[in-house]
Backbone as a printed PyTorch tensor [residue, N CA C, xyz], in Angstrom:
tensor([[[ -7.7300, -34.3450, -56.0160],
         [ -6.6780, -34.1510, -56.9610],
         [ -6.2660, -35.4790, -57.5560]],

        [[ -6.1360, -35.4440, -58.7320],
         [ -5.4850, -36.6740, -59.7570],
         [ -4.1550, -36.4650, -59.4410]],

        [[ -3.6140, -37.6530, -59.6920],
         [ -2.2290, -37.8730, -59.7330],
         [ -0.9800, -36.8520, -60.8360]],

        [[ -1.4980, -36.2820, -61.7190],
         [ -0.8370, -35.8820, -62.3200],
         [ -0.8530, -34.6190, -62.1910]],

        [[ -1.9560, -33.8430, -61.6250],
         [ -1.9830, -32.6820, -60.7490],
         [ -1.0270, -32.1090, -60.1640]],

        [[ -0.5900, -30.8410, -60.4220],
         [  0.0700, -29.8610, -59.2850],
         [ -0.6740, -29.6010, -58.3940]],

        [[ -0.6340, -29.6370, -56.7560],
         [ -0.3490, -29.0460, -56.5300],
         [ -0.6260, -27.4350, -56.2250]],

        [[ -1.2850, -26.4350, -56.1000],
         [ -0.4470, -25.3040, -56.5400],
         [ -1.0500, -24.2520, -55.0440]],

        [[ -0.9270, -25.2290, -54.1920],
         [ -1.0030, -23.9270, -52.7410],
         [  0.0210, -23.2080, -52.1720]],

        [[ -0.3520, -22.4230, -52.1860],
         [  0.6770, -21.7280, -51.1910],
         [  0.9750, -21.5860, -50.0140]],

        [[  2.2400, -21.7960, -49.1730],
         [  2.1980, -21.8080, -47.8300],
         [  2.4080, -20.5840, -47.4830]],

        [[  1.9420, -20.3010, -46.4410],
         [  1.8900, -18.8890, -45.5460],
         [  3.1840, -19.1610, -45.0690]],

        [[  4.0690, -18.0720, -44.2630],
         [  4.9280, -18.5650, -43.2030],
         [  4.6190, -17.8300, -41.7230]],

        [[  3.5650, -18.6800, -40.7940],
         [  3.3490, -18.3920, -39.2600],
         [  3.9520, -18.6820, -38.6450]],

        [[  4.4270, -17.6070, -37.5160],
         [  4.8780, -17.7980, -36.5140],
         [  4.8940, -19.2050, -35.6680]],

        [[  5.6870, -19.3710, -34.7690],
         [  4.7180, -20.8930, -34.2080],
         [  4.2100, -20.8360, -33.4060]],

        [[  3.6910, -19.3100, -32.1950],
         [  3.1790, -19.5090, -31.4490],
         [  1.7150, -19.0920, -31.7350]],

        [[  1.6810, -19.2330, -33.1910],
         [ -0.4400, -18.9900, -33.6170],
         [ -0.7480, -19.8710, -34.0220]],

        [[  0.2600, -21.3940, -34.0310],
         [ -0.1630, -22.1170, -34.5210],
         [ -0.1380, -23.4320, -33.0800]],

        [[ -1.4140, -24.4420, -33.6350],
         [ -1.3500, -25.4830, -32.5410],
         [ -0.3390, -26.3420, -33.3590]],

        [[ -0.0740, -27.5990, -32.4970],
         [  0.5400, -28.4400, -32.9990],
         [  0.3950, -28.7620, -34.3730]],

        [[ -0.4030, -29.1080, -34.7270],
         [ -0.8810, -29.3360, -36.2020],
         [ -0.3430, -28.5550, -37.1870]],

        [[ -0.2510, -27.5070, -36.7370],
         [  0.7150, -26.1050, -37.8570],
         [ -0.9830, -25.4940, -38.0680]],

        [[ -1.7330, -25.9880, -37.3090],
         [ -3.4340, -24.9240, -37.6940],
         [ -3.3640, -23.6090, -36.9170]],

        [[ -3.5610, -22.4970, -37.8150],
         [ -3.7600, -20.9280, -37.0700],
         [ -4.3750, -21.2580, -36.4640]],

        [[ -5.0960, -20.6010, -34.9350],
         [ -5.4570, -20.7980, -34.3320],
         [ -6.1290, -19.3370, -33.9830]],

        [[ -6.9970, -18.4510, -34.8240],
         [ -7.1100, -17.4550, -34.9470],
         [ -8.0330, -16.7890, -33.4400]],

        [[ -9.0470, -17.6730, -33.1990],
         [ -9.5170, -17.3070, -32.2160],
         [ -9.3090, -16.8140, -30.7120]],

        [[ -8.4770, -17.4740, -30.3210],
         [ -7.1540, -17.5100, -29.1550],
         [ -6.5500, -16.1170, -29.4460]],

        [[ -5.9360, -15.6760, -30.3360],
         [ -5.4480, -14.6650, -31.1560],
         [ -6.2820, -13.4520, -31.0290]],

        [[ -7.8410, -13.7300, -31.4880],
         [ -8.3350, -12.3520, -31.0450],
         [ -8.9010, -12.2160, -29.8650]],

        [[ -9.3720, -12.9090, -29.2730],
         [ -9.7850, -12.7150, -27.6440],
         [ -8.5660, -12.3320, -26.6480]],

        [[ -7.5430, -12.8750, -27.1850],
         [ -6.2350, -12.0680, -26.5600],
         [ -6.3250, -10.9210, -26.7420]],

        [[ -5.7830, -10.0870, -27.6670],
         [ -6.0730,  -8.7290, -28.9710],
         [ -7.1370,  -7.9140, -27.9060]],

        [[ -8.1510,  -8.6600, -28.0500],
         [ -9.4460,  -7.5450, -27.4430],
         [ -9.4540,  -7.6150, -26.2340]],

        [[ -8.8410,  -8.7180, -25.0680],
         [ -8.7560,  -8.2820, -24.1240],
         [ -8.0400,  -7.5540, -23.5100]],

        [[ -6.8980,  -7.4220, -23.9590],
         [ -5.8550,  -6.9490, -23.7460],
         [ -6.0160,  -5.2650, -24.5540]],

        [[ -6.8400,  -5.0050, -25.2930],
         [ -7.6820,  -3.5200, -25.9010],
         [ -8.1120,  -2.8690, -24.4850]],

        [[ -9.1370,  -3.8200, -24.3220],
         [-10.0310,  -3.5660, -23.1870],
         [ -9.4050,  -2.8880, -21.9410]],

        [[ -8.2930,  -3.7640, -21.7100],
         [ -7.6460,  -3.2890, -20.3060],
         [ -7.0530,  -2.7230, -20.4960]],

        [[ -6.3280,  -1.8620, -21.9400],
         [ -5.9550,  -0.9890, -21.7790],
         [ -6.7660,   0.4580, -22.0210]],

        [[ -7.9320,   0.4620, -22.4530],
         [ -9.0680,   1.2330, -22.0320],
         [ -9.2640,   1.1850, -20.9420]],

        [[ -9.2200,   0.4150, -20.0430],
         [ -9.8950,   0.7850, -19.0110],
         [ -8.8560,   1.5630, -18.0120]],

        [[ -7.6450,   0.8900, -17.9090],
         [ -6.4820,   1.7070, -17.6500],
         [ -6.6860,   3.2630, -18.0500]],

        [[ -6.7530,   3.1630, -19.1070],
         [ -7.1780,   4.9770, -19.4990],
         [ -7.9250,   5.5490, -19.0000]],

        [[ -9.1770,   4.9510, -18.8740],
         [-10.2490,   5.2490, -18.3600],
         [ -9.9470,   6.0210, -16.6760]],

        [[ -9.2660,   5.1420, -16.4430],
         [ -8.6000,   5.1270, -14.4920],
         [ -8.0730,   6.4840, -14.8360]],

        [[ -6.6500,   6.7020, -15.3680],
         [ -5.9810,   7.3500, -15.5570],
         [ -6.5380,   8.5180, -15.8110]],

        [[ -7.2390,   8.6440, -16.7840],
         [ -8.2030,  10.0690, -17.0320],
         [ -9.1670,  10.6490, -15.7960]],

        [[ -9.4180,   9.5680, -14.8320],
         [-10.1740,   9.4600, -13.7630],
         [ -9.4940,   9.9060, -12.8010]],

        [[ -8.1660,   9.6910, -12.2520],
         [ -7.2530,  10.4080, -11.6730],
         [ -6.7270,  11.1380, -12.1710]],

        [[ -6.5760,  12.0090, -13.2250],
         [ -6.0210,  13.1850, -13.6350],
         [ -6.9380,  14.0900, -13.1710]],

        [[ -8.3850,  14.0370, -13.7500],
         [ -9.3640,  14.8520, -13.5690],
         [ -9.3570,  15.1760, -11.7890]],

        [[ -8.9090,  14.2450, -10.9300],
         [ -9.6140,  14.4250,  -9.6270],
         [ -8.3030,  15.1760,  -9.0290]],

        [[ -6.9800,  15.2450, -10.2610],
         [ -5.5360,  15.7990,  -9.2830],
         [ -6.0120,  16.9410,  -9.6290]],

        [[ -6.7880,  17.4420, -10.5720],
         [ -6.9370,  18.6270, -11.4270],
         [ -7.8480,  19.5980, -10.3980]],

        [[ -8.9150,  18.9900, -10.2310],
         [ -9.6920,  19.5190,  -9.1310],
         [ -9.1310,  19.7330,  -7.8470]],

        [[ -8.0550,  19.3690,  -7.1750],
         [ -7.7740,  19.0140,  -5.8690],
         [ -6.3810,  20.1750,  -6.1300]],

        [[ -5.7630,  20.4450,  -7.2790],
         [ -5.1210,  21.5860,  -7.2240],
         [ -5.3950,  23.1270,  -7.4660]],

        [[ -6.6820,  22.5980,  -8.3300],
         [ -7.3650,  24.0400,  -8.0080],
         [ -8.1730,  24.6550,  -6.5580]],

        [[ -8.8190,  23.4380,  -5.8860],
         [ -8.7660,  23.7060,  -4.7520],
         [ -8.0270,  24.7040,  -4.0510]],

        [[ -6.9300,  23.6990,  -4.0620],
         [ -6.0490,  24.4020,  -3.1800],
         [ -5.4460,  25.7220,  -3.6680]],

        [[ -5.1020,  26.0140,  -4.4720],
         [ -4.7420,  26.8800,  -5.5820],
         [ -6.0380,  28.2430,  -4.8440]],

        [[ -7.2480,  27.6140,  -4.7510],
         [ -8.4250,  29.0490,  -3.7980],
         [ -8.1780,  28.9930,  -2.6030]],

        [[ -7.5680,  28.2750,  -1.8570],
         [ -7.4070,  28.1780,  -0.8330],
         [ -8.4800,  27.4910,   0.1700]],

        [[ -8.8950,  26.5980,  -0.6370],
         [ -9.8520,  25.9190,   0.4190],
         [ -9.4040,  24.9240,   1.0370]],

        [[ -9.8040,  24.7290,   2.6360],
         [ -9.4170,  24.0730,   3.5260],
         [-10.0980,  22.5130,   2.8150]],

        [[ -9.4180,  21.8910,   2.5320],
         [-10.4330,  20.0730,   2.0960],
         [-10.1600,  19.4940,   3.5060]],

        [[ -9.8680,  19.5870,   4.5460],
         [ -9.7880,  19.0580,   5.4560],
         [-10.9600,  19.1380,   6.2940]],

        [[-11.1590,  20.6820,   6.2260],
         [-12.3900,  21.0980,   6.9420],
         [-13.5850,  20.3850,   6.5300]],

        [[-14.7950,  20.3770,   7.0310],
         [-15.9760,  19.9180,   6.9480],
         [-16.6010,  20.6160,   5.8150]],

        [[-16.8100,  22.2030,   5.6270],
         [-17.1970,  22.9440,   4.7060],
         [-16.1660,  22.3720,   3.7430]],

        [[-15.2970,  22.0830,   3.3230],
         [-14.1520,  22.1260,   2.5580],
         [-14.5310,  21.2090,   1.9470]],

        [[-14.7320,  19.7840,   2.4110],
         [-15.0380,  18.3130,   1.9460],
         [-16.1550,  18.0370,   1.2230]],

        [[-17.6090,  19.3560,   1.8520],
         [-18.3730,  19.1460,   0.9240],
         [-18.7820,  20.1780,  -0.1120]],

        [[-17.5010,  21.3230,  -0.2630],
         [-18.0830,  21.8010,  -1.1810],
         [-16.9370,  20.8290,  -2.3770]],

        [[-15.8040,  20.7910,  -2.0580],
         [-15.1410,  19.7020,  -3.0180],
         [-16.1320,  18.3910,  -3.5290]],

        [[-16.9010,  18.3150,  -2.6950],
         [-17.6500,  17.2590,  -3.3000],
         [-18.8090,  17.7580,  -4.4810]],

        [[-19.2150,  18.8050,  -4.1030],
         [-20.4690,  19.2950,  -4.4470],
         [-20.1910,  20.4130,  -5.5260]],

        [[-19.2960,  21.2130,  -5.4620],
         [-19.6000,  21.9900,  -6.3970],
         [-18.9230,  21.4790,  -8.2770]],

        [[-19.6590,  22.0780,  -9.1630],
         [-19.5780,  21.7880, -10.6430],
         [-19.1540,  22.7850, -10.8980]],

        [[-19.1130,  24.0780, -10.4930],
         [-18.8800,  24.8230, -11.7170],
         [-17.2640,  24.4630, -12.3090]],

        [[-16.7230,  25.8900, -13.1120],
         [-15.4310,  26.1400, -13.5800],
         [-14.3000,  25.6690, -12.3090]],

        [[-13.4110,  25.1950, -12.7780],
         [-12.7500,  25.1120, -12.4550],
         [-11.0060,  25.6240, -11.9230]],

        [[-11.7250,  26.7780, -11.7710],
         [-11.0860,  28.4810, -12.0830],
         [-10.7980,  28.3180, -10.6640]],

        [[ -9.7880,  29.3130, -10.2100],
         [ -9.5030,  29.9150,  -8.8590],
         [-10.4690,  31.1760,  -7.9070]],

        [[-11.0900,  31.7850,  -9.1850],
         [-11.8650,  32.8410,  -8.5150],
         [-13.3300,  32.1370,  -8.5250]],

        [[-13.7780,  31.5380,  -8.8580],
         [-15.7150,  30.9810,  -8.9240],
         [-14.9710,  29.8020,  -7.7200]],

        [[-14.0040,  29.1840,  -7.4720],
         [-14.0560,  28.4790,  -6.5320],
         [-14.1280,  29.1660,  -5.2040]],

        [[-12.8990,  30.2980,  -5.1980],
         [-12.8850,  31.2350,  -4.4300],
         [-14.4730,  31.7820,  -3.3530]],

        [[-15.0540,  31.9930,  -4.2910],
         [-16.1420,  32.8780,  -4.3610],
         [-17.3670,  31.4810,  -3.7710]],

        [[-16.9770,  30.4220,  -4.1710],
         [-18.0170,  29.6080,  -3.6380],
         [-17.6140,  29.2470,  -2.3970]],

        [[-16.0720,  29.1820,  -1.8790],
         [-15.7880,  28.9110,  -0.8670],
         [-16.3220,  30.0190,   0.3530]],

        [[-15.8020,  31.5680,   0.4440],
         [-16.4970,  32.3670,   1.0030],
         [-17.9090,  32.4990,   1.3620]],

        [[-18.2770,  31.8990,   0.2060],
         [-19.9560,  31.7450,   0.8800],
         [-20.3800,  30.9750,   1.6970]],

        [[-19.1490,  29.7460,   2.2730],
         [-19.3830,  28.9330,   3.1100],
         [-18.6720,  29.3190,   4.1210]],

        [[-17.7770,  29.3230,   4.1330],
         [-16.8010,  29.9320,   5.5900],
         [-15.6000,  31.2070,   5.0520]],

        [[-16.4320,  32.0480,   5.1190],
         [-16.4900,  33.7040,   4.8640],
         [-14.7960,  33.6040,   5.8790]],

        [[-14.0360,  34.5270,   5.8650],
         [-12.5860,  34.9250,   6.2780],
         [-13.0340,  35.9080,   7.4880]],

        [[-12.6000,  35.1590,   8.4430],
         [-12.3560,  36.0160,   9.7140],
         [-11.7670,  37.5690,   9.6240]],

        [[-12.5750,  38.4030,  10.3250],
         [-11.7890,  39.5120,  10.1750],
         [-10.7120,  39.4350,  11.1510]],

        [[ -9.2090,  39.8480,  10.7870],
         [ -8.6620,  39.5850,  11.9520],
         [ -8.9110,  40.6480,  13.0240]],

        [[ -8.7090,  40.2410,  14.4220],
         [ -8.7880,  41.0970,  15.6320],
         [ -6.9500,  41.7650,  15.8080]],

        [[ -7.5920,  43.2530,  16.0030],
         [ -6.0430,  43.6910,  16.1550],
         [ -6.1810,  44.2530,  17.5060]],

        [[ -4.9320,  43.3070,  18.0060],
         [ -5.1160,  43.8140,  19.6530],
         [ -4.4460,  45.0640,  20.2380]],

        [[ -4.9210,  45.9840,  21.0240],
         [ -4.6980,  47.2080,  20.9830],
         [ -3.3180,  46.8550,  22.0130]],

        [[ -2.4030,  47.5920,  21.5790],
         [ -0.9210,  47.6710,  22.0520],
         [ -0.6430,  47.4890,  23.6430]],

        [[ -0.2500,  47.1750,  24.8360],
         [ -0.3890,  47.3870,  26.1470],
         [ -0.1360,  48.3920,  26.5990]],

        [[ -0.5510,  49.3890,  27.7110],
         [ -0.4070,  51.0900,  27.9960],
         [  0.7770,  50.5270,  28.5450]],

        [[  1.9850,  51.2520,  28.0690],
         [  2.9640,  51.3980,  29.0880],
         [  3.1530,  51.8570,  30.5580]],

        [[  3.8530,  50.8250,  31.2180],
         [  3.8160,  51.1990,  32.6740],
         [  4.7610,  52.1410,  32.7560]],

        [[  3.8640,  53.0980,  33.6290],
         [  4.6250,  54.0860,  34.2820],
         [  5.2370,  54.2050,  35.2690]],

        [[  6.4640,  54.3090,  35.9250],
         [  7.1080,  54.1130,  37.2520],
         [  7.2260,  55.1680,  38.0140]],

        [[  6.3290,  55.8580,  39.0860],
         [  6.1390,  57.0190,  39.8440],
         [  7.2120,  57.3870,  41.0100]],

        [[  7.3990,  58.0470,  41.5650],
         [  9.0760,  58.4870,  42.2010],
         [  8.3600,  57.4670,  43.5760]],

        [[  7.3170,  57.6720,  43.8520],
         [  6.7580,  56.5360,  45.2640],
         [  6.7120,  55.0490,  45.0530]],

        [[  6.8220,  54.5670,  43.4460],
         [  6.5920,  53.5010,  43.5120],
         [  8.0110,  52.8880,  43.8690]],

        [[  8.9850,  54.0990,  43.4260],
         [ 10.5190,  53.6330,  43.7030],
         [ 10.8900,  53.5510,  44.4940]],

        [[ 10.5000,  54.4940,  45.5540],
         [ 10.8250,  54.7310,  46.8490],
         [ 10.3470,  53.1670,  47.7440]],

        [[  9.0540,  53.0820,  47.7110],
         [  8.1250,  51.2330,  48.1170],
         [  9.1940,  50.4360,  47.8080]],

        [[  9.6240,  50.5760,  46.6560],
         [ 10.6460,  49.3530,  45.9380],
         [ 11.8600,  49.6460,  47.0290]],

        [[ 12.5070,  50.5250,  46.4090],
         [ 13.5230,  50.6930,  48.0050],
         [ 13.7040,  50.3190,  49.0420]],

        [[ 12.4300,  50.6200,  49.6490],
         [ 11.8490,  49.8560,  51.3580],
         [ 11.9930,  48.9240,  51.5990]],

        [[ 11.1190,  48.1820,  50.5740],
         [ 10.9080,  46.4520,  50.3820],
         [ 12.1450,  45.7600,  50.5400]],

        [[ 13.3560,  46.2860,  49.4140],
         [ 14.7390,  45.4670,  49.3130],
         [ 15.1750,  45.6140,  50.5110]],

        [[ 15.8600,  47.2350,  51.4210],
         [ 16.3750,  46.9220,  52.3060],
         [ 15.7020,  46.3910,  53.3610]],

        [[ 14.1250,  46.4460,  53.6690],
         [ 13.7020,  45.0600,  54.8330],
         [ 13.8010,  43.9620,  54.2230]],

        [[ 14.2230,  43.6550,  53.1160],
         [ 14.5110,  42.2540,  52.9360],
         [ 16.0330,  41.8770,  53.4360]],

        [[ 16.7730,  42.7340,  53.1970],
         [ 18.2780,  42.6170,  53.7590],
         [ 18.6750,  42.7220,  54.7180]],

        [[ 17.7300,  43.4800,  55.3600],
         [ 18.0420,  43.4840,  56.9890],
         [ 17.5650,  42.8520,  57.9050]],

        [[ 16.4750,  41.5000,  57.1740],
         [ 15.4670,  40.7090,  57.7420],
         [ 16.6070,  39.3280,  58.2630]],

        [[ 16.4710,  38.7400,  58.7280],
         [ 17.0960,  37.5440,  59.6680],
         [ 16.3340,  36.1490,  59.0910]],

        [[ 17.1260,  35.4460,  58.8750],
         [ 16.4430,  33.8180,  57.9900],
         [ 15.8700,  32.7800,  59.5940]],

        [[ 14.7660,  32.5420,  59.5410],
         [ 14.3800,  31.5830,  60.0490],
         [ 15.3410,  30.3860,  60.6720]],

        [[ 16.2410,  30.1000,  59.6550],
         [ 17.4810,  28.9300,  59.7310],
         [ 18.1460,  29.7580,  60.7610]],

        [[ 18.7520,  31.0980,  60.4720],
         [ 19.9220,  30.8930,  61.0900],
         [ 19.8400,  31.6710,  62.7900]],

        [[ 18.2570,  31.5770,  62.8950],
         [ 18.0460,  31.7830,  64.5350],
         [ 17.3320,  30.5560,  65.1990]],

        [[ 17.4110,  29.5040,  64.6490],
         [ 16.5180,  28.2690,  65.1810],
         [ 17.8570,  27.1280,  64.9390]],

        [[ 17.7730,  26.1820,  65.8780],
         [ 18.2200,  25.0590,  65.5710],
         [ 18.2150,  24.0170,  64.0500]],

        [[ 19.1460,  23.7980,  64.1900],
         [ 19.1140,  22.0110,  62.4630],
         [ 17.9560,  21.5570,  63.1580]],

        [[ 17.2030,  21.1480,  62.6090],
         [ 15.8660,  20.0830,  62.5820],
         [ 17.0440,  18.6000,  62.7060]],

        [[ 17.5380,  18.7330,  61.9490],
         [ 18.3030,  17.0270,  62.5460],
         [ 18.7510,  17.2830,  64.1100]],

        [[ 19.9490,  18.3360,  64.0460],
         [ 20.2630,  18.4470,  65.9050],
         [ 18.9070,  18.4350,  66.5240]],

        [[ 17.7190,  19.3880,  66.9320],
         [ 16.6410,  19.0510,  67.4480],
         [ 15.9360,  17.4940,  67.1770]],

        [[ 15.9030,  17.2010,  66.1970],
         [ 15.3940,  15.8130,  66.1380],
         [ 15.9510,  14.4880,  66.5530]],

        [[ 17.2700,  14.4670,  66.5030],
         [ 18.3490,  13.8150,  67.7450],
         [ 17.8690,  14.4030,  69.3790]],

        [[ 18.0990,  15.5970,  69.5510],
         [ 17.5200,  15.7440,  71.2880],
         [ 16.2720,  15.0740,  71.0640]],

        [[ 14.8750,  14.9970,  70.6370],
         [ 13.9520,  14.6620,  70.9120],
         [ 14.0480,  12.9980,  70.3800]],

        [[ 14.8370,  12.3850,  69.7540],
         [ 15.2410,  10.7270,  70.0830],
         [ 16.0240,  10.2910,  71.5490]],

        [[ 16.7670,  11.5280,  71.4860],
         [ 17.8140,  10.9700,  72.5130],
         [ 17.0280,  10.9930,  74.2820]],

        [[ 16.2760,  11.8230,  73.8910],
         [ 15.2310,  12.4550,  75.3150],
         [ 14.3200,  10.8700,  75.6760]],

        [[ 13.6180,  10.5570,  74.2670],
         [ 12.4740,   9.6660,  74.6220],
         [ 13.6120,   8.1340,  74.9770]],

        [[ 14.8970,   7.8820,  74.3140],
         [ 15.4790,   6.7480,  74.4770],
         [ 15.5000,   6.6920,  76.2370]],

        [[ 16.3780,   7.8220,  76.2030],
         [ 16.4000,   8.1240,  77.8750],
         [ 15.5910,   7.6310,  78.9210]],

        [[ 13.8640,   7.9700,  78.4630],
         [ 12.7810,   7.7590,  79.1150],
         [ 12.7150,   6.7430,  79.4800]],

        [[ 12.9940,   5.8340,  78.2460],
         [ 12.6130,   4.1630,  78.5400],
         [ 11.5600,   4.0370,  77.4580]],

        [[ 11.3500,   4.9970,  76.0050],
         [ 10.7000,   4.4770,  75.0700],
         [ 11.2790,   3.2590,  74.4070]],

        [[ 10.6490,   3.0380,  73.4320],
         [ 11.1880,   1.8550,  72.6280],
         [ 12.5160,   2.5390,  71.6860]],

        [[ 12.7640,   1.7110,  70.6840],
         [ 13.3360,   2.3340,  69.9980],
         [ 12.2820,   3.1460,  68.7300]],

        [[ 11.8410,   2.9090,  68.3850],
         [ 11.0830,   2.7980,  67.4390],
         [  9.8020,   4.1600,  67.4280]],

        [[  9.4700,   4.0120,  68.4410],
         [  8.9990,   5.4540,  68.8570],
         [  9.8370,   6.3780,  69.1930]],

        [[ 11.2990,   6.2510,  69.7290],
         [ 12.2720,   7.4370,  69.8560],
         [ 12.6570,   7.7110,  67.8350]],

        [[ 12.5080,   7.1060,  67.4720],
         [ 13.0580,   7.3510,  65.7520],
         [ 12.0140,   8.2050,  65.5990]],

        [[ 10.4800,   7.7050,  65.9250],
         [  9.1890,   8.3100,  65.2590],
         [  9.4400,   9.5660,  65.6650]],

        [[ 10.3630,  10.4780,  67.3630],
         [  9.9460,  11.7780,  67.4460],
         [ 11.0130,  12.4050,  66.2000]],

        [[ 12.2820,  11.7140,  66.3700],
         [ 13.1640,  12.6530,  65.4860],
         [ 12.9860,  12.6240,  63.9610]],

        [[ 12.1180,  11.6730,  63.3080],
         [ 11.4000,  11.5430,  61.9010],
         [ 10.3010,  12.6380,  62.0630]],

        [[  9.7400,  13.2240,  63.1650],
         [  8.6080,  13.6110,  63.1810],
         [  9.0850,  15.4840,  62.7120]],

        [[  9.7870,  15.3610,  63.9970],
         [ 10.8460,  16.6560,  63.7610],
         [ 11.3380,  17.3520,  62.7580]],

        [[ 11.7890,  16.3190,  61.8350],
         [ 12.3190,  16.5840,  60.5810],
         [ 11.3450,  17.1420,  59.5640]],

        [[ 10.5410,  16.4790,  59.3380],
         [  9.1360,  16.4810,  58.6750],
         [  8.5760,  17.6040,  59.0800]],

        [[  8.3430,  17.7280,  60.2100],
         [  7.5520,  19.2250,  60.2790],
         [  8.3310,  20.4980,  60.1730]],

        [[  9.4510,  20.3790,  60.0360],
         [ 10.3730,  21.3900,  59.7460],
         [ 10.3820,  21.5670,  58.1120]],

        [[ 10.5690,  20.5180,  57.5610],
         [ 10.1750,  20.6100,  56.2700],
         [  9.2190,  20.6810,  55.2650]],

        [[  7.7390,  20.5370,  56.2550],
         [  6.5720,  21.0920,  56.1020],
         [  6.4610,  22.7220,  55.8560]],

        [[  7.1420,  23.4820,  56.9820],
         [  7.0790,  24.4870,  56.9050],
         [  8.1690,  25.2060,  56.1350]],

        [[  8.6970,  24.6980,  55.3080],
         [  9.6050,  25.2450,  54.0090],
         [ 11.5970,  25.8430,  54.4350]],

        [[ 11.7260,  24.6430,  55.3460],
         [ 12.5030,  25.1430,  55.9500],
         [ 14.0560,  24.5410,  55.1260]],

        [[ 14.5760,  25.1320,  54.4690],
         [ 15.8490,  25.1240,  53.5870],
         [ 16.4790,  24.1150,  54.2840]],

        [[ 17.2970,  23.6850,  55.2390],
         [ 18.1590,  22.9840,  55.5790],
         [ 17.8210,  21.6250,  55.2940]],

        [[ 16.2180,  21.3190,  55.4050],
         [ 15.6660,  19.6110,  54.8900],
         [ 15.1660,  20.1010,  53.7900]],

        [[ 15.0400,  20.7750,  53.2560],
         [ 14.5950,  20.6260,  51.5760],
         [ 15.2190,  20.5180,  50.9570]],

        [[ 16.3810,  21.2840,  50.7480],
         [ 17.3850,  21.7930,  49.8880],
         [ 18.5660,  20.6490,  49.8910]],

        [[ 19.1670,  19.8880,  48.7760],
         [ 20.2000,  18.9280,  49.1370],
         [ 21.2400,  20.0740,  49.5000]],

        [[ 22.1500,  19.4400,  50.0050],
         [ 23.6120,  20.0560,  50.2310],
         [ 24.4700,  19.7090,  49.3690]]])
């Protein structure tokens, strides 16, 4: 340009963060941003469409009632293509683990109570009431187990073996189910 020249460009007005220091666009920076930031949001979609499709399947599943837990379940979810319908899933599921027929269990025969079985019953209670307790025709296992300490002290045992008869005493009384050492008081 000569000196006497206008002049005659025009300035743009950019932002300042497209421009470097210089005030130069910096266009490139600009679109590799742009397209990457395209990209990932395609691919985001991509995901998204990818998990829709697999909630889609996994409620029709269930929707036929197929077990996905089960073994048959896992691989026909894996395996089958067709529709995505309730009845063709249905129908593919049965062919793998077909529905139990249920078992109907036949009712229990009611018991019958015969005038002899009442009469037995009868018997039974009053020899039980008129029967005598073990306890209260035998000695305390402790009182007996004191005489048989107090007997061997007497002798000239030790101490220690007079404890062992009346520990022994006790014990075998309560071996044989005898209420007074089993039972707290």
């Amino acid at each position: 340009m000569t000196t006497g020249e206008t002049n005659l460009v025009t300035h743009r007005i950019v932002p300042p963060t497209m421009c470097d220091s210089k005030g130069v666009i910096d266009m490139a920076d600009e679109e590799t941003g742009g397209i990457k930031e395209l990209r990932d949001a395609a691919d985001r979609g991509r995901e998204a469409i990818q998990e829709r499709d697999l909630l889609k399947r996994e409620m029709a599943f269930m929707k036929a009632g197929v077990d996905t837990d089960s073994k048959a379940g896992q691989l026909l979810f894996k395996a089958y293509d067709g529709e995505l319908n309730t009845d063709s899933i249905k129908a593919e599921w049965q062919e793998l683990a077909p529905t139990p027929v249920p078992v109907v269990e036949p009712e229990p025969a009611q018991e019958t109570v015969t005038k002899t079985d009442t009469q037995v019953s009868e018997q039974r209670q009053a020899l039980a009431e008129d029967s005598v307790s073990v306890e209260s025709t035998t000695p305390s296992p402790y009182d007996q187990g004191f005489q048989e300490f107090k007997t061997a002290w007497d002798s000239g045992k030790p101490k220690d073996e007079a404890a062992a008869k009346f520990v022994h005493t006790v014990l075998e009384a309560a071996g044989k189910g005898d209420e007074r050492v089993i039972s707290p008081r």
